[in-house]
N, CA, C, O and CB atoms as a CASP TS submission, in Angstrom:
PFRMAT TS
TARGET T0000
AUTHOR 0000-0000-0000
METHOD Language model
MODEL 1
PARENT N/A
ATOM      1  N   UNK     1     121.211  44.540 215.605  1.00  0.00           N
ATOM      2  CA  UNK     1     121.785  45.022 214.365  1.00  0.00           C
ATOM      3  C   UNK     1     120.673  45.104 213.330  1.00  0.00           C
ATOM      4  O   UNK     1     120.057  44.123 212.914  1.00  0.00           O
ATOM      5  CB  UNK     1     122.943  44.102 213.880  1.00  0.00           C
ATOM      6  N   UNK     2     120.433  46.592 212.882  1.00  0.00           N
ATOM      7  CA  UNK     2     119.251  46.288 211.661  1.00  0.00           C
ATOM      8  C   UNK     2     119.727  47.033 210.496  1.00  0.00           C
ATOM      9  O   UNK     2     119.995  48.211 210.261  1.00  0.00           O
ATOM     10  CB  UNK     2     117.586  46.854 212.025  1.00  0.00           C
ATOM     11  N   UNK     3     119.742  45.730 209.733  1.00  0.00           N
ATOM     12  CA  UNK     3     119.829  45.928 208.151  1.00  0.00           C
ATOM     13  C   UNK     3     118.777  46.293 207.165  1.00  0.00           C
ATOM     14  O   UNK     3     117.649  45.937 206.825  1.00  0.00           O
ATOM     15  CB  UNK     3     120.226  44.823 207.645  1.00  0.00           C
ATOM     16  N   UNK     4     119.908  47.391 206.799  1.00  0.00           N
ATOM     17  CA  UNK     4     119.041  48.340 205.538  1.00  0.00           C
ATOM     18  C   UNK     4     118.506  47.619 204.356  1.00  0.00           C
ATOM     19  O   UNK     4     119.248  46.876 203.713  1.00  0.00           O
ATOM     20  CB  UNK     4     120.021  49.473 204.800  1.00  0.00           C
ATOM     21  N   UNK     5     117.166  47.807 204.006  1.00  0.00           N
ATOM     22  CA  UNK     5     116.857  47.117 203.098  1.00  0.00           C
ATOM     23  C   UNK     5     117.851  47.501 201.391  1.00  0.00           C
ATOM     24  O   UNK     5     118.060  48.617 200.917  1.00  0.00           O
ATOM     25  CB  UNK     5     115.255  47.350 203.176  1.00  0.00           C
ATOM     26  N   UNK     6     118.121  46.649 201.031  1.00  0.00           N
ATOM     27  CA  UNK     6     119.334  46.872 199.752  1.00  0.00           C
ATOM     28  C   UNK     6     118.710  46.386 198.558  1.00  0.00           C
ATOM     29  O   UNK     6     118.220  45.283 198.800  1.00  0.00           O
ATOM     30  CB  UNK     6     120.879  45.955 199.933  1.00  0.00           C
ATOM     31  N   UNK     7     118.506  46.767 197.278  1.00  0.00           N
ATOM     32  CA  UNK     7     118.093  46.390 195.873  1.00  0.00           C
ATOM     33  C   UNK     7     119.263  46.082 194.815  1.00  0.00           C
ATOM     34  O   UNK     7     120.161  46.858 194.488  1.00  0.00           O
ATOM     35  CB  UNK     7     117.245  47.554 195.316  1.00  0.00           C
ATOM     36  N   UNK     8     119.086  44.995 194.433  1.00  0.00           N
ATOM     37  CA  UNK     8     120.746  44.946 193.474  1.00  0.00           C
ATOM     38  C   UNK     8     120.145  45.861 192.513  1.00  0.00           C
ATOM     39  O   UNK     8     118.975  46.242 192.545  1.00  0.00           O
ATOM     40  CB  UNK     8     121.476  43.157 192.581  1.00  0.00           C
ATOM     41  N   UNK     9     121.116  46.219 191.573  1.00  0.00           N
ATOM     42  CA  UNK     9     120.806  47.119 190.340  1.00  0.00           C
ATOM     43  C   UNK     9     120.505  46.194 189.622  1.00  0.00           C
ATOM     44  O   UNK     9     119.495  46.592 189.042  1.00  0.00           O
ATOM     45  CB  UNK     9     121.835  48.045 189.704  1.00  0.00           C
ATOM     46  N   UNK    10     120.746  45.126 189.252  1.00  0.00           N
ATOM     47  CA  UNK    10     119.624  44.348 188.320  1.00  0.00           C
ATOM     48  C   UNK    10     119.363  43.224 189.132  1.00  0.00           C
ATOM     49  O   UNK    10     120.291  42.560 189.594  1.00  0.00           O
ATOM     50  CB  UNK    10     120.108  43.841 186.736  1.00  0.00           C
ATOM     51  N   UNK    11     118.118  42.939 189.357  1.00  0.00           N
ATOM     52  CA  UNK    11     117.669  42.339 190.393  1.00  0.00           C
ATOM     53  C   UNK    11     117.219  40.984 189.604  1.00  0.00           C
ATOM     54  O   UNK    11     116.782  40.058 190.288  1.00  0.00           O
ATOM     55  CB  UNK    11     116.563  43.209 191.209  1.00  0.00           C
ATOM     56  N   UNK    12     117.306  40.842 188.259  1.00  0.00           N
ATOM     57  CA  UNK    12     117.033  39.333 187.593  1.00  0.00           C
ATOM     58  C   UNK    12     118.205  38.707 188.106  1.00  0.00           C
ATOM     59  O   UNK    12     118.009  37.761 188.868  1.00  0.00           O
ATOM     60  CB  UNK    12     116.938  39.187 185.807  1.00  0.00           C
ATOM     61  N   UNK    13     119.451  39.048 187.840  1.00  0.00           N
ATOM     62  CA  UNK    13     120.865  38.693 188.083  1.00  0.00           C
ATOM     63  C   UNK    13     121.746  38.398 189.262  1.00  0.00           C
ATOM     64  O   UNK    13     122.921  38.032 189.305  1.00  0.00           O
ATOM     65  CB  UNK    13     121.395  39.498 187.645  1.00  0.00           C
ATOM     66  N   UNK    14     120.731  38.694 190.362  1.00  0.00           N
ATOM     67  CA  UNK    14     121.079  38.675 191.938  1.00  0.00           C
ATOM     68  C   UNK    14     121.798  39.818 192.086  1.00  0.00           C
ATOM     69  O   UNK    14     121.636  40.784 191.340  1.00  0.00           O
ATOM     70  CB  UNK    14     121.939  37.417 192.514  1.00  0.00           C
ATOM     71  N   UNK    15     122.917  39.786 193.368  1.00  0.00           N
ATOM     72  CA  UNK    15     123.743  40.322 193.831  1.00  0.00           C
ATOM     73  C   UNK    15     125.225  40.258 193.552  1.00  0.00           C
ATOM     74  O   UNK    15     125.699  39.189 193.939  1.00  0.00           O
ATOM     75  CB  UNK    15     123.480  40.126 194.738  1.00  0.00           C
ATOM     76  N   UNK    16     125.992  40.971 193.070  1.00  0.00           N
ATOM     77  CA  UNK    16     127.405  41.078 192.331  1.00  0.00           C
ATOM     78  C   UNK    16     127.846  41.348 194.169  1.00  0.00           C
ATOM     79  O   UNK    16     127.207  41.976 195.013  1.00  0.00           O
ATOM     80  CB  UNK    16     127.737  42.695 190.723  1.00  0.00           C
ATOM     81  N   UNK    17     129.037  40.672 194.294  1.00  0.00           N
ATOM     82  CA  UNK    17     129.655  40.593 195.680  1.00  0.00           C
ATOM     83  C   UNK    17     129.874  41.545 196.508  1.00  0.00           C
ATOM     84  O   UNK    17     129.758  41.250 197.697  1.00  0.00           O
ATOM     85  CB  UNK    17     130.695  40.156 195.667  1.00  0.00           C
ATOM     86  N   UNK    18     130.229  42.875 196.177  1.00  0.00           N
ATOM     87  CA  UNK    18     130.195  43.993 197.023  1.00  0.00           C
ATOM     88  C   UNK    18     128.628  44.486 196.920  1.00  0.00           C
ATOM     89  O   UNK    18     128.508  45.032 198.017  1.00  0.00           O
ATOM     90  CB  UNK    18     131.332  45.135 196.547  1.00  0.00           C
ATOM     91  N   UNK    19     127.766  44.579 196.477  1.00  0.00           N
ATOM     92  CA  UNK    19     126.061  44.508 196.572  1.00  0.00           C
ATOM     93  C   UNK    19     126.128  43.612 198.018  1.00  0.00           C
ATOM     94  O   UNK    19     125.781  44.013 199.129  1.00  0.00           O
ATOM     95  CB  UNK    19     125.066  43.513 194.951  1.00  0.00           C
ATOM     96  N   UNK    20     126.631  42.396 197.698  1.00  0.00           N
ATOM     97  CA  UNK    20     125.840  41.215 198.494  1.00  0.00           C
ATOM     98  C   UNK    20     126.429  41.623 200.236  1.00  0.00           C
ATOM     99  O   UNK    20     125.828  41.430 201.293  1.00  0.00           O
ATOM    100  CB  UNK    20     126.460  39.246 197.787  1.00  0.00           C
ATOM    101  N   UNK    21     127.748  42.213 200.018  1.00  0.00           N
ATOM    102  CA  UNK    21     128.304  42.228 201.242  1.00  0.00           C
ATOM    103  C   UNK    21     127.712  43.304 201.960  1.00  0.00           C
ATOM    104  O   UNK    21     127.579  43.235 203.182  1.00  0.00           O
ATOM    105  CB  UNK    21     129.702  42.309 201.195  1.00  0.00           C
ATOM    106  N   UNK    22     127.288  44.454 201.191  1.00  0.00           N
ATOM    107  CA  UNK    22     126.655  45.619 201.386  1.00  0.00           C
ATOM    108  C   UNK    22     125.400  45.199 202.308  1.00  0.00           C
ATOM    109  O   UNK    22     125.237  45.286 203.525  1.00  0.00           O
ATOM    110  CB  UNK    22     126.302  46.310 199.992  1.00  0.00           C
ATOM    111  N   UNK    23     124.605  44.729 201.315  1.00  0.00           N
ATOM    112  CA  UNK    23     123.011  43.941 201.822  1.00  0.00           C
ATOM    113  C   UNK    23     123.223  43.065 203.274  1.00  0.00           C
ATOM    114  O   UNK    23     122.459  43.240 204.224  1.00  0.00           O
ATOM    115  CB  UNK    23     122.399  42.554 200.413  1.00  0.00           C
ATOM    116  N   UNK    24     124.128  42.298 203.312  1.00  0.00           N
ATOM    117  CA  UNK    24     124.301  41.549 204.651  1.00  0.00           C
ATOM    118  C   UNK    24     125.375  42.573 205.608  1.00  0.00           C
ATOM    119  O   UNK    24     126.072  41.897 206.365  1.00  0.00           O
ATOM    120  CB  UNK    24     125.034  39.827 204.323  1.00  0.00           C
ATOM    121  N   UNK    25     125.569  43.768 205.676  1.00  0.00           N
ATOM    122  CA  UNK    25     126.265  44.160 206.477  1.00  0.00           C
ATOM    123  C   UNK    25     127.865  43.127 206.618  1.00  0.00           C
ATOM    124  O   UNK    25     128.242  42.853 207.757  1.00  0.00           O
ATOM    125  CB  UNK    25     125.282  44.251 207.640  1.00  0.00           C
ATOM    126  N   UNK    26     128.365  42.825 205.886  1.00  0.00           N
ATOM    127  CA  UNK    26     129.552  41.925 205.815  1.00  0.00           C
ATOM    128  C   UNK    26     130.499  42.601 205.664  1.00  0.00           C
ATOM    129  O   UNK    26     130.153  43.781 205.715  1.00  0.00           O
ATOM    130  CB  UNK    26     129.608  40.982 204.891  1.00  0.00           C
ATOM    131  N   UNK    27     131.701  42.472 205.476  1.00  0.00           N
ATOM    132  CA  UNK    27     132.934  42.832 204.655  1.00  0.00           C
ATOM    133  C   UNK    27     133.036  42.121 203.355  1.00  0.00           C
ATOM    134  O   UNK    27     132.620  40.966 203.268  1.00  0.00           O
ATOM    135  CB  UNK    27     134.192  42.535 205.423  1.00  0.00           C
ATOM    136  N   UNK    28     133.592  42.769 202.281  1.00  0.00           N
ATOM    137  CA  UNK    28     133.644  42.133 201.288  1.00  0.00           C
ATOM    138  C   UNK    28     134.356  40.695 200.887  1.00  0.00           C
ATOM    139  O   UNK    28     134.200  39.739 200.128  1.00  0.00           O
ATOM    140  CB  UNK    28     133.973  42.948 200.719  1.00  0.00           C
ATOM    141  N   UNK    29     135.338  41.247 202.025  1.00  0.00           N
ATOM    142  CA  UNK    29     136.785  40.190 202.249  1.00  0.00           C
ATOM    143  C   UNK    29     136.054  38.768 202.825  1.00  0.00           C
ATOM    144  O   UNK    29     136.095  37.708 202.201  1.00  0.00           O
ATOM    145  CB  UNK    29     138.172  40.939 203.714  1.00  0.00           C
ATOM    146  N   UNK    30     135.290  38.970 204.299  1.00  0.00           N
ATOM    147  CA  UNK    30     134.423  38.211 204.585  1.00  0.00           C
ATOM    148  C   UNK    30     133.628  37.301 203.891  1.00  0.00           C
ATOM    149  O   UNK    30     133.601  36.082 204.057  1.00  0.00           O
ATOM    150  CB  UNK    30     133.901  38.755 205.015  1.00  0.00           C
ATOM    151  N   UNK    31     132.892  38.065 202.991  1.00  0.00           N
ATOM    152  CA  UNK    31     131.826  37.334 201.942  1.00  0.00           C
ATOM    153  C   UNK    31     132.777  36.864 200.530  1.00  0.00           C
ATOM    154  O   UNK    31     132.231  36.431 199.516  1.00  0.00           O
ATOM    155  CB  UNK    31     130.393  38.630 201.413  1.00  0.00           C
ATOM    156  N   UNK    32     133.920  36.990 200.628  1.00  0.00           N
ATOM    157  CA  UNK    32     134.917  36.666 199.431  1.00  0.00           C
ATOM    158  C   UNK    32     135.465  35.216 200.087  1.00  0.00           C
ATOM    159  O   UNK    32     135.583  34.273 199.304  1.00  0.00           O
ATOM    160  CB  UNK    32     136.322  38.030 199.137  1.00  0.00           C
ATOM    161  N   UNK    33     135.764  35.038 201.343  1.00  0.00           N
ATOM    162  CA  UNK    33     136.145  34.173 202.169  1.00  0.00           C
ATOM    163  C   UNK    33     135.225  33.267 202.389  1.00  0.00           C
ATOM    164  O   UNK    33     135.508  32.092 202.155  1.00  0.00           O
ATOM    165  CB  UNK    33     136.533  34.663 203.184  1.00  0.00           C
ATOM    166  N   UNK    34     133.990  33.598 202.861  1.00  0.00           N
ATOM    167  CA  UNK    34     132.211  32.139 202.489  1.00  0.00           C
ATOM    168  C   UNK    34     132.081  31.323 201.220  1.00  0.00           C
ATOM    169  O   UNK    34     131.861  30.125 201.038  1.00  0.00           O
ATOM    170  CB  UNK    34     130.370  33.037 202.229  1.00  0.00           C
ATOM    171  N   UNK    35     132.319  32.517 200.259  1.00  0.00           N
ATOM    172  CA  UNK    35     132.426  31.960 199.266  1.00  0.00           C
ATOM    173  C   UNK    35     133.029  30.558 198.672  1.00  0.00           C
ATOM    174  O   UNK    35     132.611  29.489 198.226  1.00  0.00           O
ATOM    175  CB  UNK    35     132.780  32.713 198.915  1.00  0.00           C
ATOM    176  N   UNK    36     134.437  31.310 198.978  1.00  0.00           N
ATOM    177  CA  UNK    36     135.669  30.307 198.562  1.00  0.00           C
ATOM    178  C   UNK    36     135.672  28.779 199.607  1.00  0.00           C
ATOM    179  O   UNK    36     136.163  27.708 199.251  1.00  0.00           O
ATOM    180  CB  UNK    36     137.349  31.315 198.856  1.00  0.00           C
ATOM    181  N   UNK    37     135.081  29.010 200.762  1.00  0.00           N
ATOM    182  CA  UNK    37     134.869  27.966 202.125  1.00  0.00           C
ATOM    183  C   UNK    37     133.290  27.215 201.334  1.00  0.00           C
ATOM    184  O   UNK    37     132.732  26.344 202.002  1.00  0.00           O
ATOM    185  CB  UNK    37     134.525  29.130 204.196  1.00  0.00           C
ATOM    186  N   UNK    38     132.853  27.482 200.374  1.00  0.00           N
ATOM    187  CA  UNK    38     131.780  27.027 199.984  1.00  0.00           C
ATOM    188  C   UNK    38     130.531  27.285 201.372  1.00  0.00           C
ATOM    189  O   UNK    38     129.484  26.681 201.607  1.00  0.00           O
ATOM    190  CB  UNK    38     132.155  25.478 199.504  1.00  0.00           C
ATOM    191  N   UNK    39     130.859  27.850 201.724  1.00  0.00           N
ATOM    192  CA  UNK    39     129.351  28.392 203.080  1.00  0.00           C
ATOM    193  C   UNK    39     128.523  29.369 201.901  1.00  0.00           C
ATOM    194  O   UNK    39     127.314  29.179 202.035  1.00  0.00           O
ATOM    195  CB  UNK    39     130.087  29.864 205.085  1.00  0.00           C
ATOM    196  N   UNK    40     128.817  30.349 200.795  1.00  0.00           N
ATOM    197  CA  UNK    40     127.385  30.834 200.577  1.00  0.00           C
ATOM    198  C   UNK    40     127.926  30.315 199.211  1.00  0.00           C
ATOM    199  O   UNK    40     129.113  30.107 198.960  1.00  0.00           O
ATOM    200  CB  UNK    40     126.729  32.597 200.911  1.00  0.00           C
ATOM    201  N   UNK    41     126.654  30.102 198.194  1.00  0.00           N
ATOM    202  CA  UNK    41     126.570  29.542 196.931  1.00  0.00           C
ATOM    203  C   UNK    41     126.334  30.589 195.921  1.00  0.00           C
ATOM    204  O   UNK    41     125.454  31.447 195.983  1.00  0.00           O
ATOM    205  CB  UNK    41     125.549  28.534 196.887  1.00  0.00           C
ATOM    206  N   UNK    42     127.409  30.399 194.767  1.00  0.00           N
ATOM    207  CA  UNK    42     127.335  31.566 193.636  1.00  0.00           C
ATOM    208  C   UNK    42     127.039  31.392 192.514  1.00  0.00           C
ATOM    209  O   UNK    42     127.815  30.648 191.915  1.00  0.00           O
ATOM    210  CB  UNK    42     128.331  32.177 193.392  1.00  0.00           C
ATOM    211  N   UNK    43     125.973  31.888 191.785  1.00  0.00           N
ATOM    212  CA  UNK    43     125.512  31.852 190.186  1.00  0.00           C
ATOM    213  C   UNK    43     126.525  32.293 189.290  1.00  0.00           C
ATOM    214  O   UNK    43     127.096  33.315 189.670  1.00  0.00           O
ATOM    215  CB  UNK    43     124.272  32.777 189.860  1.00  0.00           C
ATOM    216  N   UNK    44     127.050  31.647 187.827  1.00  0.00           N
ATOM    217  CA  UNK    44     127.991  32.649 187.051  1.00  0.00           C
ATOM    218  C   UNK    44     126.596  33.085 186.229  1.00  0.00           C
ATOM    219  O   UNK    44     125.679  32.298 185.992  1.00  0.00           O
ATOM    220  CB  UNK    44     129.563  31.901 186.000  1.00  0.00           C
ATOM    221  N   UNK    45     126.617  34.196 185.926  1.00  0.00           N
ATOM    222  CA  UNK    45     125.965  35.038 185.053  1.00  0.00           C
ATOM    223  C   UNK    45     126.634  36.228 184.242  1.00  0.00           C
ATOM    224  O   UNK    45     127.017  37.231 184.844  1.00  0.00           O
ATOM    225  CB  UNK    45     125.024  35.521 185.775  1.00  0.00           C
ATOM    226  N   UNK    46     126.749  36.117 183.063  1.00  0.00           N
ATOM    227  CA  UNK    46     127.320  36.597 182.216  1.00  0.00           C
ATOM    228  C   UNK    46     129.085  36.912 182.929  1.00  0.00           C
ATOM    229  O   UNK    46     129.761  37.888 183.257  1.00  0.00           O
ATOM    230  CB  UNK    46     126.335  37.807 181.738  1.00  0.00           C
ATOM    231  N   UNK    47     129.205  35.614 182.892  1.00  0.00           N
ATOM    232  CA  UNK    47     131.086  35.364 183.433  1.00  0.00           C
ATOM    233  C   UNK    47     131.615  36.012 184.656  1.00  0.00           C
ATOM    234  O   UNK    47     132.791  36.307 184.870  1.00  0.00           O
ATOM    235  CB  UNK    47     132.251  36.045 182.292  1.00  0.00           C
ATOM    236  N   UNK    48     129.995  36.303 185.880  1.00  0.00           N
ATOM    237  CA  UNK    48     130.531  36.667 186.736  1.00  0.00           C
ATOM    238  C   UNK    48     130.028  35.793 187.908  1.00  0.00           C
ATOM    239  O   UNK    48     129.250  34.840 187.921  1.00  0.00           O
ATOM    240  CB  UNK    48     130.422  37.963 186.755  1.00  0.00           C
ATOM    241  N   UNK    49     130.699  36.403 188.862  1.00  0.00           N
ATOM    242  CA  UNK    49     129.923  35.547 190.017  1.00  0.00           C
ATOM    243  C   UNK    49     129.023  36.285 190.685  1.00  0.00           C
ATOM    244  O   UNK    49     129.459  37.397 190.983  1.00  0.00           O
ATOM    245  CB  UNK    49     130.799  34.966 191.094  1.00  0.00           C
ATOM    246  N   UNK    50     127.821  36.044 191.057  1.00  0.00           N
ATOM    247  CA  UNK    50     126.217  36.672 191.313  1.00  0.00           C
ATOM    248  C   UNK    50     125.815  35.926 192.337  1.00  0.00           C
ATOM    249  O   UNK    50     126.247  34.776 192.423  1.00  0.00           O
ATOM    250  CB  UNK    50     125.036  36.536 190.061  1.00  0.00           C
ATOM    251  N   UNK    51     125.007  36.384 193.207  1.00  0.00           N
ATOM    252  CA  UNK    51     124.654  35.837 194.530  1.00  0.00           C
ATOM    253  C   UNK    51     123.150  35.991 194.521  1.00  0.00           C
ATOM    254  O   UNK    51     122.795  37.161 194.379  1.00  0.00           O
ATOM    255  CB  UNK    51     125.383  36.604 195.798  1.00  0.00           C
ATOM    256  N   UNK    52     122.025  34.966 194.656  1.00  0.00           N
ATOM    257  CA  UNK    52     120.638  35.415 194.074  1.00  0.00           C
ATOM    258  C   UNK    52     119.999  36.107 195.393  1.00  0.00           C
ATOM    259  O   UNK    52     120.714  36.871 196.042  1.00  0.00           O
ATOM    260  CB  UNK    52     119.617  34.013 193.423  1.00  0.00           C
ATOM    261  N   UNK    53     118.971  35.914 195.710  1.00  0.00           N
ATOM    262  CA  UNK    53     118.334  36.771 196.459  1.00  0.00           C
ATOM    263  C   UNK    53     117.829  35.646 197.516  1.00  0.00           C
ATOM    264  O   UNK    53     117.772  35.771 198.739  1.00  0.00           O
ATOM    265  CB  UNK    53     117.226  37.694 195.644  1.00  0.00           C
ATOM    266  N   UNK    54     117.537  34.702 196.865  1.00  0.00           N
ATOM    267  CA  UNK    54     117.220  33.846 197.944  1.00  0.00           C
ATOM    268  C   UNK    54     118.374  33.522 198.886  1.00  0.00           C
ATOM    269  O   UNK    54     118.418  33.271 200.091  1.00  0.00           O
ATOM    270  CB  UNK    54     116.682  32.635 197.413  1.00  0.00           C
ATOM    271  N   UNK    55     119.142  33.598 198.082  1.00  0.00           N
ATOM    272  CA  UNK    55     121.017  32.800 198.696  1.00  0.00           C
ATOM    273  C   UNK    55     120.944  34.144 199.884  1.00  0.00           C
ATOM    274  O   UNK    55     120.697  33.692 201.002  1.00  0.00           O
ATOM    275  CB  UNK    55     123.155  32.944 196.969  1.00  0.00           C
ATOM    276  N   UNK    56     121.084  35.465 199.871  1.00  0.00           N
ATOM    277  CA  UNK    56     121.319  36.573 200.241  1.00  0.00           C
ATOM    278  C   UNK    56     120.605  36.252 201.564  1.00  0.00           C
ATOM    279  O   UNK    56     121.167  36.081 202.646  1.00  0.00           O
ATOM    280  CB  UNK    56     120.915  37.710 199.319  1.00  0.00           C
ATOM    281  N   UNK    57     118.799  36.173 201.232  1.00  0.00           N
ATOM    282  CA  UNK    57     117.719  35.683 202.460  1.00  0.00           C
ATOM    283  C   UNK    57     118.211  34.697 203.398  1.00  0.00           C
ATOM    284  O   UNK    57     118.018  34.636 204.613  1.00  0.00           O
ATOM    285  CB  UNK    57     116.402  34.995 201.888  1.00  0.00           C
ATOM    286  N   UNK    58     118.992  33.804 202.510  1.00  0.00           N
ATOM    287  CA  UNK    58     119.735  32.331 204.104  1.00  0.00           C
ATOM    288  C   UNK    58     120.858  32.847 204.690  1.00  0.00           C
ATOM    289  O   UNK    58     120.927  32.862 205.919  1.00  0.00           O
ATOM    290  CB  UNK    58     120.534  30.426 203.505  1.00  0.00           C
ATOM    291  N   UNK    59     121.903  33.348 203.899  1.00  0.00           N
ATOM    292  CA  UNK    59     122.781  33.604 204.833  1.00  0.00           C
ATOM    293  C   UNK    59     122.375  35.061 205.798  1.00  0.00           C
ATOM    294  O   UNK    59     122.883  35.160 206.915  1.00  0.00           O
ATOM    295  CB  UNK    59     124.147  33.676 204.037  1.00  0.00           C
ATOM    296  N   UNK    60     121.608  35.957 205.376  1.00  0.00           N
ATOM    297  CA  UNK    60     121.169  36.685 206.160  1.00  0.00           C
ATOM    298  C   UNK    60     120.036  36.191 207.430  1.00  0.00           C
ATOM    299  O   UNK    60     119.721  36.873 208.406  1.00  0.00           O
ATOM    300  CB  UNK    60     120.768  37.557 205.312  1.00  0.00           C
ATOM    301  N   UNK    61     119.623  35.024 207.142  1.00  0.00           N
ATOM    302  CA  UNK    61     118.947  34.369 208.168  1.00  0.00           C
ATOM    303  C   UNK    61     119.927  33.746 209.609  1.00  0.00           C
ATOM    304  O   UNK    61     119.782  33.751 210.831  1.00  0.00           O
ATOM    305  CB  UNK    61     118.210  33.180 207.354  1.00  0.00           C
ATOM    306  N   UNK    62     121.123  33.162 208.473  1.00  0.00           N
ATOM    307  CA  UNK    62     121.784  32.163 209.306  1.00  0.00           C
ATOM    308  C   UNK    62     122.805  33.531 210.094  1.00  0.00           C
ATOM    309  O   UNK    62     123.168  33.197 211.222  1.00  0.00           O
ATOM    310  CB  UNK    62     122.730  30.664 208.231  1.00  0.00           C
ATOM    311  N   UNK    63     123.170  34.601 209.774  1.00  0.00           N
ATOM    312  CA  UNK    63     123.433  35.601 210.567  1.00  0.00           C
ATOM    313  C   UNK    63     123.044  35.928 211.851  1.00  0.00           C
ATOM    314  O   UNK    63     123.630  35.912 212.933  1.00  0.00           O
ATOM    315  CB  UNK    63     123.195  36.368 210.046  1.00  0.00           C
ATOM    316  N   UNK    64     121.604  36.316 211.397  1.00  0.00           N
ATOM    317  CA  UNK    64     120.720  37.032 212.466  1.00  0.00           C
ATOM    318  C   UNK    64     120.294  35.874 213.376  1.00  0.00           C
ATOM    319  O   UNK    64     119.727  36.107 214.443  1.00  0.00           O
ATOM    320  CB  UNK    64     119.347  37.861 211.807  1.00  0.00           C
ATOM    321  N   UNK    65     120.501  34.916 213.057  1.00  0.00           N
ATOM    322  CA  UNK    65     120.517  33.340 214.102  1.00  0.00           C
ATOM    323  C   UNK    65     118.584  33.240 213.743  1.00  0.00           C
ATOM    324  O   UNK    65     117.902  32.793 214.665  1.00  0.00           O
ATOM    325  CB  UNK    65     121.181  33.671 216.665  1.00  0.00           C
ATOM    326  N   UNK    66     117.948  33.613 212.593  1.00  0.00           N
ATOM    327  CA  UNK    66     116.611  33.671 212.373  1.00  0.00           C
ATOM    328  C   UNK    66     116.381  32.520 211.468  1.00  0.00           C
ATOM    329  O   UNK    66     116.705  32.645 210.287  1.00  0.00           O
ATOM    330  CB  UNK    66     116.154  35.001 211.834  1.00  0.00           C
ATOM    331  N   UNK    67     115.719  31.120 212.001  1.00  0.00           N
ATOM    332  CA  UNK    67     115.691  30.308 211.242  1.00  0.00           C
ATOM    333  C   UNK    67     114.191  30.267 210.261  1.00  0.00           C
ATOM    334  O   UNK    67     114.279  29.545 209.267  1.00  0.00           O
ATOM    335  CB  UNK    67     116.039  29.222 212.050  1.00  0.00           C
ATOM    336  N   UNK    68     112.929  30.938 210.457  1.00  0.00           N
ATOM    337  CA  UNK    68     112.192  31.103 209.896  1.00  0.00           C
ATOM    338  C   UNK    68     112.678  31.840 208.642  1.00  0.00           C
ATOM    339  O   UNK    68     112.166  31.343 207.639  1.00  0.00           O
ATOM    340  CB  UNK    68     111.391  31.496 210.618  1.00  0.00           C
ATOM    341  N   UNK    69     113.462  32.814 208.384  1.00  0.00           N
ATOM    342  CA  UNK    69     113.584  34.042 207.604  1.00  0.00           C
ATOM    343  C   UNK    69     114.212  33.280 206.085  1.00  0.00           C
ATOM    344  O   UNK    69     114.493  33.912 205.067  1.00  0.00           O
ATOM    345  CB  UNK    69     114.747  35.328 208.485  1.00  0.00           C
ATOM    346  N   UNK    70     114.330  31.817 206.259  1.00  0.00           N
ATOM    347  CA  UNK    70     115.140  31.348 205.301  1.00  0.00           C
ATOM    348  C   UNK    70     113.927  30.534 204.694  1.00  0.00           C
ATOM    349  O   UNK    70     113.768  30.534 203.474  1.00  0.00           O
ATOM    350  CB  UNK    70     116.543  30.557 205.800  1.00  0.00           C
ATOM    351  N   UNK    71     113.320  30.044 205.284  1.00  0.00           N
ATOM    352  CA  UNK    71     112.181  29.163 204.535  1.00  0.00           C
ATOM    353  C   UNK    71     111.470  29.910 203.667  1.00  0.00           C
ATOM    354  O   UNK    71     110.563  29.398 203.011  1.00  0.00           O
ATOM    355  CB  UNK    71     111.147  28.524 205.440  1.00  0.00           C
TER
END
């Protein structure tokens, strides 16, 4: 499975949840569901919930079963 490289539109702010689900090849529903299970971790930024880039890099690590890709 190879994932397209993805840029949030503001990239200080991380990833807004359909970005993030986009970037990891997920479903939104999916990555709405990690969330709430506390498996991926969310920034509020300006009263929303934001997913940073590093966060994006682990669970896209812990996906691809790539344990280097997270360090």
């Amino acid at each position: 499975m190879e994932l397209q490289p993805f840029k949030p539109r503001n990239p200080r702010a991380g990833y807004s949840l359909p970005e993030a689900s986009a970037a990891l090849g997920v479903s939104y529903k999916s990555l709405l569901t990690a969330v709430k299970n506390g498996e991926v971790r969310v920034v509020r930024f300006a009263g929303r919930d934001r997913i940073t880039q590093a966060e994006v890099a682990r669970v896209r690590a812990m996906l691809l079963g790539d344990d280097t890709a997270a360090a």
